[in-house]
N, C-alpha and C positions, 0 to 999 in steps of 0.2 A: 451827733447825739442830741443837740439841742433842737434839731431840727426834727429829726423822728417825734421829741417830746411835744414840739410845737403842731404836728401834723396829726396828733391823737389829743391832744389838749385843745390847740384855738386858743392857746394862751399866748397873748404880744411878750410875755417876759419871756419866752423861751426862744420867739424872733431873736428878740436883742440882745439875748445873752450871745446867742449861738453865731450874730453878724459880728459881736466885739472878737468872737475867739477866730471869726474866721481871719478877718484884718489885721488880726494880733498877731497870726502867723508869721508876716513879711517880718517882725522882729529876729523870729528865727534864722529865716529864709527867705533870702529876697525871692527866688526862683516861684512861690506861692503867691505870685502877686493876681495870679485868676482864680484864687482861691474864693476871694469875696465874689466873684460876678457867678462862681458856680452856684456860693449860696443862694444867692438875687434871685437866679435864672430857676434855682430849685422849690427856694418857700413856695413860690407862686401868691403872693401876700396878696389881699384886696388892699384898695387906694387908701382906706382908713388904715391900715396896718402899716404901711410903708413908713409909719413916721416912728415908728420903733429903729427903721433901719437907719436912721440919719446917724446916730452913735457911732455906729460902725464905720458909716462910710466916712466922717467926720476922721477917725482916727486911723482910717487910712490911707486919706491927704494926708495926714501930719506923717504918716510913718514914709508912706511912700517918699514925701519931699526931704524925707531927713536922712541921716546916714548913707550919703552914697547909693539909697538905692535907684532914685530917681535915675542917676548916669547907668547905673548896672542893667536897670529894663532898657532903657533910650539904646543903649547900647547892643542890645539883642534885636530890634526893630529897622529894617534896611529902610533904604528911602525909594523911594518905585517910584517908577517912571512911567510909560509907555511902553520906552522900547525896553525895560527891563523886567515886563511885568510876565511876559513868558518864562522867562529863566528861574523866575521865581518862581512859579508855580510848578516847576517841572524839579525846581530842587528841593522843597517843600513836601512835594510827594514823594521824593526818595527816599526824605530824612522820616515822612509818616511808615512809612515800609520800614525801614531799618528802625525807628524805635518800635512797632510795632512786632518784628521778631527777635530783640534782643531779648523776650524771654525762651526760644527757640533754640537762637541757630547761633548768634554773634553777640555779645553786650559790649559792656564800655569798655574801652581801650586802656582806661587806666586801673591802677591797683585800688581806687579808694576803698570801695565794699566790696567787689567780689574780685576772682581770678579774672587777668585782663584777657579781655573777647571772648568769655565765655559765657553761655546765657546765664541770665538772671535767676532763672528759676532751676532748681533742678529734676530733674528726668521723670519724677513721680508726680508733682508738681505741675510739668507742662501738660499730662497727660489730664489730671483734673481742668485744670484751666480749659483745654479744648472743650473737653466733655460737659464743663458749666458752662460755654459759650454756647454751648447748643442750645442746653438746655433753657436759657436766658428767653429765649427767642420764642417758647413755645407758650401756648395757654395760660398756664400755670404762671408765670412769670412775669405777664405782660404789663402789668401795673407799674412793674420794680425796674423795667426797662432804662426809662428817663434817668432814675437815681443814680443809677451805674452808666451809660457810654455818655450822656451826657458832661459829666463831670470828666470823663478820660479825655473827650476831646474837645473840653477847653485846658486842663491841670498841663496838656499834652504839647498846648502850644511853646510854651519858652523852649522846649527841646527842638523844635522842627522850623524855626525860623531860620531861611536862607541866608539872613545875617551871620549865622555860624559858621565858623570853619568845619570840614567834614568830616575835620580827625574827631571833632569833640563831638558827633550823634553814630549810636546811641550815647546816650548819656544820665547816668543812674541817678545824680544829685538832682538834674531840672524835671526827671518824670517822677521825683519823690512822692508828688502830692496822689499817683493814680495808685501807689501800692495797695491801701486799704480796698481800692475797687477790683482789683484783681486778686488780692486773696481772698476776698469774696466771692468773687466767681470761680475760685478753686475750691472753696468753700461746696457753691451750689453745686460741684460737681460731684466733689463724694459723699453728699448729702443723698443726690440724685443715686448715685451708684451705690448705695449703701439698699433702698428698698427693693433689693432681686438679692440681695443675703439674706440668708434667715433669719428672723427675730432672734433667736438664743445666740448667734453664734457673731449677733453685729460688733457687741461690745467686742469681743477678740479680733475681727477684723479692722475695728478703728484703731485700737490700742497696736495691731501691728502696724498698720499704716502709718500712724504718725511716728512708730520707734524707727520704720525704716525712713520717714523724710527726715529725723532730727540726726540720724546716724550718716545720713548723706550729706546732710549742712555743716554738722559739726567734722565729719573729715575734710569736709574741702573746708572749712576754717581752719583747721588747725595742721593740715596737710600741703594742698597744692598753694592754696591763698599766702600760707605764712614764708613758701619760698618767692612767692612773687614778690613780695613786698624790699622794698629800697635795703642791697646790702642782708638779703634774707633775715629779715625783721629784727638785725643787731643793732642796739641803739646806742651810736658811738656814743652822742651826749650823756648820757646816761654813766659811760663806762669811764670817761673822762671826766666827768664828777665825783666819781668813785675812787679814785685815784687822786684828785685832789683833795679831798676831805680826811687821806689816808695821808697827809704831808700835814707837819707841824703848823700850827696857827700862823706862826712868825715867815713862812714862806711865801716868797713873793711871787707871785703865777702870772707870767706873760705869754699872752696867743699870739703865735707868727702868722695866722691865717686860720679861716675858717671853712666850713662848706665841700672841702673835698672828695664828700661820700657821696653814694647816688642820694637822688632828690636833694641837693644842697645840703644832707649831713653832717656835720655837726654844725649846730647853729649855737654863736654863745649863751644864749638866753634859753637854749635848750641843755645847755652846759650849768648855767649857772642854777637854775629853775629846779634841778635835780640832783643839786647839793645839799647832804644835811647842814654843812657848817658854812654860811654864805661871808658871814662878820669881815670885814675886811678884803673880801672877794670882789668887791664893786667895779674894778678896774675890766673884769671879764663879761658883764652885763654891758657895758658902754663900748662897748665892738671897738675899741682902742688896740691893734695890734703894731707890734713892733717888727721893722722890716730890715735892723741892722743892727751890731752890735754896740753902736754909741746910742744907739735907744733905751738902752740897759744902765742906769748910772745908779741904783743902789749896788751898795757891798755886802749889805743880806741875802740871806740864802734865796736863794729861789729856783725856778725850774721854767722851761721854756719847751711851751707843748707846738709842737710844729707840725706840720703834712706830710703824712710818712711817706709818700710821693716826691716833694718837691726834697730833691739827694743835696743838689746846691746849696740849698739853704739851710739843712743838717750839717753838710761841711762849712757852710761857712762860721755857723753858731760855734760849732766844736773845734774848729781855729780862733777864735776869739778868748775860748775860755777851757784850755788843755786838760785843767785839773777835772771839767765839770764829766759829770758819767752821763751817757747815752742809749737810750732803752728804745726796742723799738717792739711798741705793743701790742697784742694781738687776738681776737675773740675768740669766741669756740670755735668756730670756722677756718682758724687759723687767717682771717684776712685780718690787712695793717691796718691797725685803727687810727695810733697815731705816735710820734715818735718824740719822746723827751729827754731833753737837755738840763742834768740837775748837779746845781753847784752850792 
C-alpha cells in the first residue's frame, strides 16, 4: 500500500513508512524475512531517497537478530559445496514445481489451513489464476509485471530451499507472503473475463461467481477440512476443562499423563487455559503429573483424570482406591477422551 502511495506521490514518507511495515513483518512471521528485499528491489528509490530506508533496514537487524529468528532462517540455508551444488539445484527445482502447482494438483501435507494435499486454491479459483497468468503477460499488463512475479519469486524462496525436508514442500505457512500476488492475478482474470459479458448482465455474473467461490470455501471449511483436523476437530482440552469447572472448588485434580490424542492432544495448558474457574487449579498448568498411588497423599476429594488408553494405569488407580467411581468419557463421536478416577 505504502509503496503504490510512494509511486503516485514521490513522497520519502511513504518509502519509510511502507520499509518499517515491511521488516515489521518478521515480528509476525519469521517465514517473511524477503519480504524487505522485495520492497528494496521494488521502490526502485534514487540514492537521495535510500536514506529513508535505513529505519527499516535498521529494525530489521534488530528483529532479525532477536527471537530465534536468526537460527530459524540459518536453519533453512544448506551449506554448498562443490560437489553438492548439483543436488541442489536439482532439488530446488523440484520443490519450485511442487510449490508452484500446489494451487493445482497437490498442497501441503498438513492440516494447518487447508484439507491435507489438496490444492490451495479451489476449482474456480485455479481456473482464474490461469486465465490472469495469461493475461499478466500481454500489452495491457506490462508495466504491472515486475510488481507481481518478482515479489513470488523471492517471498517463494524460504519454501524451496533444499535444506528442507521434502515432506514439508509444498508448504502453505512459508509461501504466506505470495498470497496477496496471486489473488491478484485471479483477480486480473475475472476482471479480464468479465469484458465478453454484457454490460447489464456483469453485476449478476460477479455476484454468482463469487456466491459460488464462497459456497466452495466455506463447505470444504466446515466439511472435508473439519474431519481432517486432529481427532476430527474435538477439543479434548476443552472438554476436560469442562468437567473440571463442573467438580466442587474443594476438589483436588491430578493428571496421570497428557497428550494422548492425535497431534499431542490434550496439552495441560490447553486444559487449564479453558477453564472458567482456574483458583486453585495451578497444580494442572505446571505439567506435575502423578505416576502412583503414594503420589496422592491429600484425604480431600479429588479426582484423577488419566489416558483412556493406558488400561494399567486405570487399574492400578482403581486398586488403590476401591471406594473411588470410574467414568470413562466420551465426545459426540463417541471417541475416549479420557478416563476419571473420583473419590
Amino acid at each position: 500500500y505504502f509503496l503504490l502511495l510512494y509511486k503516485q506521490n514521490k513522497k520519502n514518507v511513504f518509502l519509510f513508512l511502507g520499509s518499517m511495515c515491511a521488516s515489521a513483518g518478521l515480528v509476525s512471521y519469521p517465514g517473511l524475512f524477503t519480504l524487505p528485499f522485495v520492497y528494496l528491489v521494488l521502490s526502485q528509490s534514487k540514492w537521495k531517497s535510500l536514506v529513508f530506508l535505513v529505519p527499516g533496514i535498521i529494525l530489521f537487524y534488530i528483529t532479525f537478530s532477536q527471537g530465534g529468528i536468526n537460527g530459524y532462517v540459518v536453519s533453512k540455508i544448506p551449506s554448498v559445496t562443490v560437489s553438492t551444488i548439483s543436488s541442489y539445484v536439482k532439488t530446488s527445482t523440484e520443490y519450485f514445481v511442487r510449490t508452484f502447482v500446489m494451487f493445482f494438483i497437490k498442497g501441503d501435507h498438513t492440516f494447518r489451513v487447508n484439507i491435507p494435499d489438496k490444492p490451495q486454491l479451489d476449482a474456480v479459483s485455479q481456473l482464474f489464476l490461469l486465465i490472469g497468468s495469461l493475461f499478466l503477460f500481454g500489452k495491457k499488463y506490462r508495466k504491472v509485471v515486475p510488481y507481481i512475479i518478482v515479489p513470488i519469486l523471492i517471498l517463494i524462496l524460504p519454501s524451496v530451499s533444499p535444506a528442507l525436508p521434502s515432506i514439508e514442500v509444498p508448504n502453505s505457512g512459508r509461501t504466506l507472503g505470495i498470497i496477496p500476488f496471486v489473488y491478484a492475478l485471479v483477480a486480473i482474470g475475472i476482471y479480464e473475463s468479465t469484458i465478453f459479458i454484457k454490460e447489464k448482465i456483469r453485476p449478476v455474473f460477479l455476484i454468482l461467481l463469487m456466491s459460488v467461490i464462497a459456497f466452495m470455501n466455506i463447505f470444504a471449511y466446515f466439511g472435508p477440512y473439519k474431519e481432517q483436523l486432529p481427532n476430527r476437530n474435538s477439543p479434548y482440552g476443552r472438554i476436560i476443562a469442562k468437567y473440571i469447572d463442573s467438580l466442587s472448588p474443594d476438589t483436588i485434580v491430578y493428571l496421570s499423563d497428557c497428550c494422548w490424542g492425535e497431534r499431542g492432544q490434550p496439552e495441560p495448558k490447553a486444559i487449564f487455559y479453558s477453564m472458567k474457574h482456574q483458583s486453585g487449579r495451578w497444580s494442572i498448568v505446571s505439567d506435575t503429573f502423578i505416576h502412583n498411588c503414594h503420589d496422592i497423599r491429600e484425604n480431600r476429594n479429588f479426582v484423577i483424570i488419566v489416558n483412556p488408553y493406558s488400561v494399567d494405569r486405570q487399574a492400578n488407580f482403581s486398586s488403590c482406591f476401591p471406594n473411588a467411581r470410574g467414568v470413562m468419557h466420551t465426545d459426540r463421536y463417541n471417541q475416549q477422551v479420557f478416563f476419571s478416577l473420583t473419590q
